[in-house]
VEXKE-354054 format. One record per residue: x negated, y, z of N, C-alpha, C in turn; residue in three letters. Coordinates in Angstrom, 1 decimal, decimal comma, m for minus. Each point is the difference from the previous one (the first is absolute). Last residue first. Example, Ala and Ser with C-alpha at 12.3 -4.5 7.8 and 13.67 -1.06 7.14 Angstrom:
% VEXKE-354054
       nu       nv       nw      cau      cav      caw       cu       cv       cw   code
    m12,8     m2,2      7,1     m0,9      1,1      0,0      0,8      1,1      0,8    SER
     m0,3     m5,7     m0,1      0,9      1,2      0,0     m0,9      1,2      0,0    ALA
% end
This chain:
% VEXKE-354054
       nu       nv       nw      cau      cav      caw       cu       cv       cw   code
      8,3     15,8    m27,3     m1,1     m0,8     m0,7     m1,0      0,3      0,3    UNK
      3,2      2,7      1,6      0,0     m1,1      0,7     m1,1     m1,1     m0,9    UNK
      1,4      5,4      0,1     m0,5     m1,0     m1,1     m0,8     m1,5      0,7    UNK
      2,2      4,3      2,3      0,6     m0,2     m0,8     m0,3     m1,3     m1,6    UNK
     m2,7      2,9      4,1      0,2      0,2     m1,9      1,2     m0,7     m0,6    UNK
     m0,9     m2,0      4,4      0,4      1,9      0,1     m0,2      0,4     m1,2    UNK
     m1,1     m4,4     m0,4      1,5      0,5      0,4      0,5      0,8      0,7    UNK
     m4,7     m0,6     m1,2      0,7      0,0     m0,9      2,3     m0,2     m0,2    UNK
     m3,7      0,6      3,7     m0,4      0,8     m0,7      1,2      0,2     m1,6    UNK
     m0,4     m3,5      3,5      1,3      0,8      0,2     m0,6      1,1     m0,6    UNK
     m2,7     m3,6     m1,5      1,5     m0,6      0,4      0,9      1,6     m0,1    UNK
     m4,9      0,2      0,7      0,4      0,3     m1,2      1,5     m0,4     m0,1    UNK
     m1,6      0,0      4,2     m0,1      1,3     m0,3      0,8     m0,2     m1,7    UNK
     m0,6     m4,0      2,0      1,2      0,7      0,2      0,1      1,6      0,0    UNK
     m3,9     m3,1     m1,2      0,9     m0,4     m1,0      1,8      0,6      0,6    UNK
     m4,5      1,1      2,0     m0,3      0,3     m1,6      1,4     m0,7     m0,4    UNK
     m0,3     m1,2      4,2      0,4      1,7      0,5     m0,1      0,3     m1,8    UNK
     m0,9     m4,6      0,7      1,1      0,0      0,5      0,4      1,8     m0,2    UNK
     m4,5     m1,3     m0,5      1,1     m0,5     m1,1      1,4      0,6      0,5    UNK
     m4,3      2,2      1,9      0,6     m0,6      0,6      0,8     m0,4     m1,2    UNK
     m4,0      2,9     m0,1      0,6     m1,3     m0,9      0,8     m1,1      0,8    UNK
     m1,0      4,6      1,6      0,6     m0,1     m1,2     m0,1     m1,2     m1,1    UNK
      0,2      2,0      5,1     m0,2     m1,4     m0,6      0,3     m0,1     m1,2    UNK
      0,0      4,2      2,2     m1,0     m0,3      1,3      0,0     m1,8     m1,1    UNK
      3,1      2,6     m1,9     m1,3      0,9      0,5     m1,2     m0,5      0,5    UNK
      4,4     m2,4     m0,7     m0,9      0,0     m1,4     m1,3      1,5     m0,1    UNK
      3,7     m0,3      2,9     m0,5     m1,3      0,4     m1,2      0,1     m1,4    UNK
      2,7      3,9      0,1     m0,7     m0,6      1,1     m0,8     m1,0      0,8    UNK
      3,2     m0,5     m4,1     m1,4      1,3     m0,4     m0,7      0,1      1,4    UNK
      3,6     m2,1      1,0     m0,7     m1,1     m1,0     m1,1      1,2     m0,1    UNK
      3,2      2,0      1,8     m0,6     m0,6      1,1     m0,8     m0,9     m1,1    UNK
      2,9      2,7     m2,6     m0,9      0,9      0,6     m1,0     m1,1      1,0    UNK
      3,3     m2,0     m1,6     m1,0      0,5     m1,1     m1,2      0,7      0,5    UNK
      4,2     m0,8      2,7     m0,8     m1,5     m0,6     m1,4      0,3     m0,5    UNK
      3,2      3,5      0,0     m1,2      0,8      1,2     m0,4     m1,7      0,1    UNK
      2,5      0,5     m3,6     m0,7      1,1      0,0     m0,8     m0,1      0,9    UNK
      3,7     m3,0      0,3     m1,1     m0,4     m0,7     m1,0      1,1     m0,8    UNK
      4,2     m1,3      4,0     m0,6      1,2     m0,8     m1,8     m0,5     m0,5    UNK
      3,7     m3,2      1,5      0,5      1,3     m1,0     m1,0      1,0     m0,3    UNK
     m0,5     m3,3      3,5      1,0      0,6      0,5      0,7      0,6     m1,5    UNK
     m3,8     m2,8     m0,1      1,3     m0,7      0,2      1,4      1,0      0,3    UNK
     m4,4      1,4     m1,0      0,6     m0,1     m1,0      0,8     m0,7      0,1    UNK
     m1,8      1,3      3,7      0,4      1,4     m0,4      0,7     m0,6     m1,4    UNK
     m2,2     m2,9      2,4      1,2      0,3      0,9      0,3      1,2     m0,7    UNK
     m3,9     m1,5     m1,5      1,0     m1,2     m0,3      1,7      0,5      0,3    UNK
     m4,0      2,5      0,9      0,1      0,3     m1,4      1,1     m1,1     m0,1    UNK
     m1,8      0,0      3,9      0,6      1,2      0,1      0,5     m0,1     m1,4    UNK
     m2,9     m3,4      0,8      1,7     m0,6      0,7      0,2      1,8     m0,1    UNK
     m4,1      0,2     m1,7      0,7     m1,0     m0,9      1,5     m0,2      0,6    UNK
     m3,1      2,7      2,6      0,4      0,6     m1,0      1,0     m1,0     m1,2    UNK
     m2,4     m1,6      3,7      1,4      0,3      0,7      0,8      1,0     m1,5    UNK
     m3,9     m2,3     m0,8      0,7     m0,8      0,1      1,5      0,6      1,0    UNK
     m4,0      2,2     m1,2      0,5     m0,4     m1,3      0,9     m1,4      0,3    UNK
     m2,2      4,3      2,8      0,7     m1,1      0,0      0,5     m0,8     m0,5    UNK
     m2,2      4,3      0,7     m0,2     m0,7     m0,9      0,6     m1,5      0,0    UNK
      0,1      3,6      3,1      0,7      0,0     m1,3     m0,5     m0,8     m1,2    UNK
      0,4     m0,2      5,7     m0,9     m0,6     m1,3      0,9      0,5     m1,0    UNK
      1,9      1,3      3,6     m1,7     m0,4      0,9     m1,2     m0,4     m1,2    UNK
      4,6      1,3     m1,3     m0,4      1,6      1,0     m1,1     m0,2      0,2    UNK
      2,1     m3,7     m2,0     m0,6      1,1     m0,7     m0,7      0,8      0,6    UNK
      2,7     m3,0      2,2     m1,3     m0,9     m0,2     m1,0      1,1     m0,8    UNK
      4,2      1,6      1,5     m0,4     m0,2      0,9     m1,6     m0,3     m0,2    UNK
      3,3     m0,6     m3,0      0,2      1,4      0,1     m1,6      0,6      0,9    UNK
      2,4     m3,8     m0,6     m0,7     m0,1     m1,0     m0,8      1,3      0,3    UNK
      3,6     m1,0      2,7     m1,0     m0,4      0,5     m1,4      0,1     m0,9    UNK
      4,4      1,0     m1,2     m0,9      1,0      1,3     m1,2     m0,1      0,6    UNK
      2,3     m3,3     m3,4     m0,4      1,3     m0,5     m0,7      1,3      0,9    UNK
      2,5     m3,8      1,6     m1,6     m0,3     m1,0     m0,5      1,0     m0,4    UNK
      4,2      0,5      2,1     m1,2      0,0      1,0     m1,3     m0,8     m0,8    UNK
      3,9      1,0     m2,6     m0,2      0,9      0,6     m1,4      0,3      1,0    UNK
      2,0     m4,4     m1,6     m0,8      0,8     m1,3     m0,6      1,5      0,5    UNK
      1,7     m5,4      2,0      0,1      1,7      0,4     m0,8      1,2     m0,9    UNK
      0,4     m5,0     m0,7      1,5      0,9     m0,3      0,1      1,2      0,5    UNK
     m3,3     m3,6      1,5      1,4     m0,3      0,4      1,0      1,0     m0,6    UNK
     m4,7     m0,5     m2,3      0,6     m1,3      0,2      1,7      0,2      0,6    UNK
     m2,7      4,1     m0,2      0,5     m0,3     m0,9      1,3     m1,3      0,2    UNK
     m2,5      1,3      3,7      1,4      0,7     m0,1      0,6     m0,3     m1,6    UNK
     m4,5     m1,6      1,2      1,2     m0,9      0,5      1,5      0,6      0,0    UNK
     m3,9      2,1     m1,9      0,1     m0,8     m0,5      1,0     m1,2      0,3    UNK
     m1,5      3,8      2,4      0,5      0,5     m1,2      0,6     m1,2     m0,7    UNK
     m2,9     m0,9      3,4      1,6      0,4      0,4      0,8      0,5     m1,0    UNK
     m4,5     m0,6     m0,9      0,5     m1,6      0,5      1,2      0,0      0,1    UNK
     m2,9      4,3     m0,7      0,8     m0,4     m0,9      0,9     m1,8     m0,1    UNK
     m1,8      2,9      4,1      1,0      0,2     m0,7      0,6     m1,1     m1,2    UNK
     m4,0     m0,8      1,6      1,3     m0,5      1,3      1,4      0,4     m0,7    UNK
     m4,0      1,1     m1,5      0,1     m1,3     m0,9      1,4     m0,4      1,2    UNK
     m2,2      4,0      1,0      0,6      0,3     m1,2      0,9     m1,3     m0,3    UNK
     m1,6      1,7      4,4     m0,8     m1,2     m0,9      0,9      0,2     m1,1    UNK
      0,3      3,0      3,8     m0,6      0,5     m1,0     m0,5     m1,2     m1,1    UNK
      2,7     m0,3      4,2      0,3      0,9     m1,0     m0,2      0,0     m1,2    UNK
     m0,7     m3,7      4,2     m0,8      0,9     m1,3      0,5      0,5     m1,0    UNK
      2,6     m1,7      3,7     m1,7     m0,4      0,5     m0,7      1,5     m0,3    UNK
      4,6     m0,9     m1,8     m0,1      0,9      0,7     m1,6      0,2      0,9    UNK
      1,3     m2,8     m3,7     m0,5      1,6     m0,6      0,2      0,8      1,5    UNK
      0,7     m4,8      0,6     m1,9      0,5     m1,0      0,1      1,6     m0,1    UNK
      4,0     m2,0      1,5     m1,0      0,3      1,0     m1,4      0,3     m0,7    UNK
      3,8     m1,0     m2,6     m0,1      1,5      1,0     m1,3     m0,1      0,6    UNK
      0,3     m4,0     m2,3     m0,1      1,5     m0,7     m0,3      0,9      0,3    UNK
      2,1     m3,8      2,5     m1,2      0,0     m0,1     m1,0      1,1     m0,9    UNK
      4,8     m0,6     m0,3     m0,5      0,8      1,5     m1,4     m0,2      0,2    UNK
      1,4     m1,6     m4,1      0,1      1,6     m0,2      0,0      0,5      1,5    UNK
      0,0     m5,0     m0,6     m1,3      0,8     m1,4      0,3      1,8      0,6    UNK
      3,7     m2,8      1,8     m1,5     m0,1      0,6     m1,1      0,2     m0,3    UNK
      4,0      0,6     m2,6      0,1      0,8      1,2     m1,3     m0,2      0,7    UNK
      0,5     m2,6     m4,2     m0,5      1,1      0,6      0,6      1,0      0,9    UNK
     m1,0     m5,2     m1,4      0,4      0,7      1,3     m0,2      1,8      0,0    UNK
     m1,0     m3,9     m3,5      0,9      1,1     m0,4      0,9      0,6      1,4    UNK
     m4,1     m2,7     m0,7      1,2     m0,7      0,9      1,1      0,8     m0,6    UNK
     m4,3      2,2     m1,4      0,1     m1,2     m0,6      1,2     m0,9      0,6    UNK
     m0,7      3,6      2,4      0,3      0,6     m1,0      0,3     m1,6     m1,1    UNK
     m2,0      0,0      3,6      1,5      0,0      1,0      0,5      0,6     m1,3    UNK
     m4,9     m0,3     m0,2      0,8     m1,4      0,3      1,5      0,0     m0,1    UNK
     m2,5      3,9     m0,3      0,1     m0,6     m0,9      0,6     m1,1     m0,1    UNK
     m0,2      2,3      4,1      0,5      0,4     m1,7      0,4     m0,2     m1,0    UNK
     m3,6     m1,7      3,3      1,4     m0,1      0,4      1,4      0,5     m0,7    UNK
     m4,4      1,3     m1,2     m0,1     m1,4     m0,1      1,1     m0,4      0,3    UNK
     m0,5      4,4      1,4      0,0     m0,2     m1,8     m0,1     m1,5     m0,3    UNK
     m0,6      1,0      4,9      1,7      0,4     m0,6     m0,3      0,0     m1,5    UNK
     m4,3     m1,0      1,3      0,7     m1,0      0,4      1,6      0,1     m0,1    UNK
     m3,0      3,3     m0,8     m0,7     m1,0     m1,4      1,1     m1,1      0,3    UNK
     m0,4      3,6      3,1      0,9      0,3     m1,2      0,2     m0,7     m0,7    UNK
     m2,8     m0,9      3,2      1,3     m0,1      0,6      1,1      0,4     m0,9    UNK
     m4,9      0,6     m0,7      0,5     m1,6     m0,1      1,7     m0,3      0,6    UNK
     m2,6      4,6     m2,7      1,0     m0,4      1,3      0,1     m1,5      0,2    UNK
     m1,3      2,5     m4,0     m1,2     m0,1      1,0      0,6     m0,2      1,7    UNK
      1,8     m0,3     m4,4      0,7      1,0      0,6     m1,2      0,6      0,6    UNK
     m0,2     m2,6     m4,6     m0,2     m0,3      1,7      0,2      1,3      0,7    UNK
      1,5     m0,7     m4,7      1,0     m1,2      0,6     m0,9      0,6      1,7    UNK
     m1,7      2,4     m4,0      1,4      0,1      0,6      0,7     m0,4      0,9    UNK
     m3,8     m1,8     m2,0     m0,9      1,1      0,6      1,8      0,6      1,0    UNK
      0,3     m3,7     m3,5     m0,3     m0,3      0,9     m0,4      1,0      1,7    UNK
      1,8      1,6     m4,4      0,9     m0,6      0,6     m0,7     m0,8      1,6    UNK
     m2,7      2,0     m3,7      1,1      1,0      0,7      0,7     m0,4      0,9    UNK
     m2,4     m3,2     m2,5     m0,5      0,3      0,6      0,2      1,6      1,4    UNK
      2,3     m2,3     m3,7      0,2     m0,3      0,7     m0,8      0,3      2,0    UNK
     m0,2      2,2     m4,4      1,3      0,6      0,5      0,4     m1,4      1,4    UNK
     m3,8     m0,3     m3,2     m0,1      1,4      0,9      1,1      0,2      0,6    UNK
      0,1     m3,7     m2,7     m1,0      0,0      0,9     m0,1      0,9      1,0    UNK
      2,3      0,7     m3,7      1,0     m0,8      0,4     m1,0     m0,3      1,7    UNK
     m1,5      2,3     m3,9      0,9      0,9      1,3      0,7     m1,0      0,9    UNK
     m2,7     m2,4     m3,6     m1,0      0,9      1,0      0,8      1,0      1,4    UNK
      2,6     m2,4     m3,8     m0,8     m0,7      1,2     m0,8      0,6      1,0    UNK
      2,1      2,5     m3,4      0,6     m0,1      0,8     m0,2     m1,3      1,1    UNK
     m2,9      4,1     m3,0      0,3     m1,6      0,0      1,1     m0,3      1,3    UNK
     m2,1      4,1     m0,9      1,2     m0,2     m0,4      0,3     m1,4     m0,7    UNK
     m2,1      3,9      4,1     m0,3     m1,7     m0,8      1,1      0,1     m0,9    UNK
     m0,7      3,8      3,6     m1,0      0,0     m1,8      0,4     m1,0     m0,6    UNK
      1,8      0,2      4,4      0,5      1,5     m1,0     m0,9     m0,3     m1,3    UNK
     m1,5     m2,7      3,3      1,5     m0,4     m0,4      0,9      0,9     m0,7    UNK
     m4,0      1,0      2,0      0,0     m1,3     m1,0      1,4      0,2     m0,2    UNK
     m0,5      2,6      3,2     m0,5      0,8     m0,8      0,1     m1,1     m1,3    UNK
      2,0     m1,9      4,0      0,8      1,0     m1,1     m0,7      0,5     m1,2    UNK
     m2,5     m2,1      3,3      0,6     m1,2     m1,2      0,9      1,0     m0,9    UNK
     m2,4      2,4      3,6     m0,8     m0,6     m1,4      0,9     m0,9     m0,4    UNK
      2,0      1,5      3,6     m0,4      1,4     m1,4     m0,7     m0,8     m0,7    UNK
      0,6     m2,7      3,3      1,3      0,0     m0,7     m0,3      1,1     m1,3    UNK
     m3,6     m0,5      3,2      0,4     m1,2     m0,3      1,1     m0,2     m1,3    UNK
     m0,3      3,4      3,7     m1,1      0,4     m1,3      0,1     m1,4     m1,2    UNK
      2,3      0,2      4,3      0,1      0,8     m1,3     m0,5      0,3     m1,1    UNK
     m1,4     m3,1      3,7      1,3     m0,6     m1,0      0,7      1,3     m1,1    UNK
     m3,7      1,1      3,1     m0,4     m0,8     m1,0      1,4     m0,8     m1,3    UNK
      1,0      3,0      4,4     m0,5      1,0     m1,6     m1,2     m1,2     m1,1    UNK
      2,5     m2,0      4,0      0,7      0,4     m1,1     m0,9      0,7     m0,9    UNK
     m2,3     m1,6      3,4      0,3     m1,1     m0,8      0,9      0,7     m1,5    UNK
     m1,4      2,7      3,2     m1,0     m0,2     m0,6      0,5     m1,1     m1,0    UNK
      2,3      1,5      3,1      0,3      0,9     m0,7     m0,8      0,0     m1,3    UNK
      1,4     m4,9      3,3     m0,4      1,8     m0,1      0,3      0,8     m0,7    UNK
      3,3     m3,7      1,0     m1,1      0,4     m0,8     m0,9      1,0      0,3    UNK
      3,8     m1,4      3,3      0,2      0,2     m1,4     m1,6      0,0     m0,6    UNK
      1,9     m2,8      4,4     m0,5      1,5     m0,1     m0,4     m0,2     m1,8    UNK
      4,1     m2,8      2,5     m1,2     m0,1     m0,2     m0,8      1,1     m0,9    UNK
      4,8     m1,6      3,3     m0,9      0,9     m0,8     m1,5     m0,6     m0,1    UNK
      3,9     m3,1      0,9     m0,8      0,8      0,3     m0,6      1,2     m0,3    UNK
      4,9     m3,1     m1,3     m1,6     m0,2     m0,3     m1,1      1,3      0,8    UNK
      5,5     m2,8     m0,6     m0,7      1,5      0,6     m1,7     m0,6     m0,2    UNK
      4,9     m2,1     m2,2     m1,2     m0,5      0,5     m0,7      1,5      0,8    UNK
      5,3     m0,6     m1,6     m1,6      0,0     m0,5     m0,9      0,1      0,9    UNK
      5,2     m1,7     m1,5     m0,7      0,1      1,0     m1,3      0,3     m0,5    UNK
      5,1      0,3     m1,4     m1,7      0,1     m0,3     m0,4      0,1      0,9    UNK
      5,0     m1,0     m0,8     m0,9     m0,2      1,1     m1,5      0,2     m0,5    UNK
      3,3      0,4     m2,9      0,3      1,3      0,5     m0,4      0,1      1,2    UNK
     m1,4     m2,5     m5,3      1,1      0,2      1,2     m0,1      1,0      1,0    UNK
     m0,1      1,1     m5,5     m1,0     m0,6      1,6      0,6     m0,6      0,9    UNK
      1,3      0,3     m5,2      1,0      0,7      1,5     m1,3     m0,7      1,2    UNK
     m1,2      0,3     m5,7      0,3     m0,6      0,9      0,6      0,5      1,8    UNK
     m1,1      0,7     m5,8      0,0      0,7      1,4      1,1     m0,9      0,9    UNK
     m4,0     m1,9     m3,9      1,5      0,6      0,1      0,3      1,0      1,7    UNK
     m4,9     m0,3     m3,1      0,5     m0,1      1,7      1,9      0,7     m0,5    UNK
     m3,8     m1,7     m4,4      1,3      1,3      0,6      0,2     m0,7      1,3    UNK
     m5,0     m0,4     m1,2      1,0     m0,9     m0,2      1,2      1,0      0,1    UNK
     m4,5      1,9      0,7      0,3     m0,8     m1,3      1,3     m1,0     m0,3    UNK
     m0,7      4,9      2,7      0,4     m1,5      0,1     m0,4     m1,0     m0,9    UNK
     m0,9      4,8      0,1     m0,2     m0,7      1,1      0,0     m1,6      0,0    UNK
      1,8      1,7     m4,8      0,0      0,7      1,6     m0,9     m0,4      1,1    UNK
     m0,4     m0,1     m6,1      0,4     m0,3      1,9      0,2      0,6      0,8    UNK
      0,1     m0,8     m6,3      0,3      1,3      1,5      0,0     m0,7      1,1    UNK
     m1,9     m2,9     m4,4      1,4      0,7      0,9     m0,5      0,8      1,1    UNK
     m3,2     m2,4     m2,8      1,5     m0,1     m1,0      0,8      0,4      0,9    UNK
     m4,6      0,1      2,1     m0,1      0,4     m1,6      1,5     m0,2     m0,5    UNK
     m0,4      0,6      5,3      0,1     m1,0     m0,7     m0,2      0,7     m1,2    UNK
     m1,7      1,9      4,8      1,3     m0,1     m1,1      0,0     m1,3     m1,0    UNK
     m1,6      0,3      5,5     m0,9      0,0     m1,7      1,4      0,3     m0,6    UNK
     m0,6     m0,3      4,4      1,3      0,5     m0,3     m0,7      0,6     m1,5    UNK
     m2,2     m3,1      2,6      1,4      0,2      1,1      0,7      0,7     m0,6    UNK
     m4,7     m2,3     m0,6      1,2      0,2     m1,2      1,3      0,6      0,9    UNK
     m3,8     m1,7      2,1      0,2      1,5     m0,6      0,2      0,6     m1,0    UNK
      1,9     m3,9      3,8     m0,6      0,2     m1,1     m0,2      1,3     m0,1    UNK
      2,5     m1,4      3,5     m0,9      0,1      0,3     m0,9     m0,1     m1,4    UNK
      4,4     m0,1      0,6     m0,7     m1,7      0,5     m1,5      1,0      0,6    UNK
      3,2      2,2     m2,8      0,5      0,2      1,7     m0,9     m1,0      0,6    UNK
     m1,7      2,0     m4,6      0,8     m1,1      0,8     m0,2      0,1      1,7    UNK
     m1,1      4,2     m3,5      0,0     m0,6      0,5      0,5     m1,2      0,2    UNK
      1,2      4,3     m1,5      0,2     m1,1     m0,8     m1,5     m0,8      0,2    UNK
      4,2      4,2      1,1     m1,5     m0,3      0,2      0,1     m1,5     m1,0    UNK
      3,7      3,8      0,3     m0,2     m0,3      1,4     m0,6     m0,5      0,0    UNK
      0,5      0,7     m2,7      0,6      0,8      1,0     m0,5     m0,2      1,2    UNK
     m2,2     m2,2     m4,9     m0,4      0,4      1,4      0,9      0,6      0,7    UNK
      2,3     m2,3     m4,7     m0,7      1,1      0,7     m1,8     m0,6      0,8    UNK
      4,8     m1,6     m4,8     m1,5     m0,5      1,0     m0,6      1,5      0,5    UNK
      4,8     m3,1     m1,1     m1,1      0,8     m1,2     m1,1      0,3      1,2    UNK
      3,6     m2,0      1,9      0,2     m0,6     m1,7     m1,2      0,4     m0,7    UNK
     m1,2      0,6      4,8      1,3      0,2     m0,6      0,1     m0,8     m1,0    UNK
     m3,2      0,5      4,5      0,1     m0,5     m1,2      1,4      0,4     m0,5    UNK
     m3,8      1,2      4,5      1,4      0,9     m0,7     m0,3     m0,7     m1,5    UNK
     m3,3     m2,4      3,2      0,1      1,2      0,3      1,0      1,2     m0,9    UNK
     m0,7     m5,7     m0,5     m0,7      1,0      0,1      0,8      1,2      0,1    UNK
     m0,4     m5,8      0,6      0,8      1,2      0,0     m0,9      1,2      0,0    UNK
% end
């Protein structure tokens, strides 16, 4: 399973495997994804969740992070030039793995439990576990975009989106929360600002297939020339 899937193909919400691959929310060459690689039907949580409590455990240095930043700028910088889509495909996983560590083992562990409770299609229990990551750590982006991703799955479009919103503010380059923004906008109807989010994804990943073949898609059905 991966990180926001549809009929057609994003990142919203990311593209990773919830398993723990760094493929978690890879797009696919012949369709548009979401987050998900699989469609998550929406399923009624039950109503006893019980969740686990986990310790605090002390966050990363400052040292550690400004390495993991730096880390990320250079694959982007690559990753803005390549225009082999194996090669991006590399770089973008490599994005994803750098993404995934909170630098929190106690974060690492509610994201693991998440995930789990997510694959059970338990998600009420995937998304109180959620909360607590982003209330820990505000600032972990990947926390957001995870939540983003589950509000898709249960139907809640509004709070994906807020939340997408969220993952931006911390990372704009986000080419996978950017992809689930561009999906929810062209499901809603409006396929101008679809367009507009794809061209934003195709800033920072321009041999992303998936973003080259729905820019030109709804490019041409705002012209009115569907062929």
């Amino acid at each position: 399973m991966r990180f926001f899937a549809l009929p057609f193909s994003i990142c919203f919400l990311s593209l990773v495997s919830i398993t723990g691959s760094p493929a978690y929310a890879q797009e696919r060459d012949d369709e548009l994804t979401l987050p998900f690689d699989e469609p998550l039907e929406s399923v009624q949580p039950p109503d006893d969740s019980i969740i686990p409590q986990v310790d605090d455990v002390p966050l990363a240095s400052e040292a550690v992070k400004s390495e993991r930043e730096k880390r990320i700028d250079d694959f982007f910088t690559q990753l803005k030039k390549t225009r082999s889509p194996g090669a991006a495909n590399r770089l973008a996983s490599n994005i994803w793995s750098e993404w995934f560590r909170s630098g929190s083992a106690s974060i690492d562990l509610l994201m693991h439990w998440s995930d789990e409770a997510t694959k059970r299609k338990d998600f009420n229990i995937a998304l109180d576990l959620l909360d607590q990551v982003i209330t820990r750590q505000p600032d972990y982006a990947e926390g957001w975009n995870r939540r983003a991703t589950l509000h898709y799955a249960m139907s809640n479009y509004n709070k994906s989106m807020a939340d997408i919103q969220k993952v931006l503010a911390l990372e704009p380059r986000h080419f996978g929360a950017l992809s689930g923004m561009a999906n929810i906008l062209e499901q809603s109807g409006n396929k101008q600002a679809a367009l507009d989010a794809w061209q934003r994804v195709l800033d920072v990943y321009p041999a992303m297939r998936p973003g080259q073949n729905a820019v030109i898609r709804l490019y041409d059905e705002l012209s009115g020339d569907p062929a």
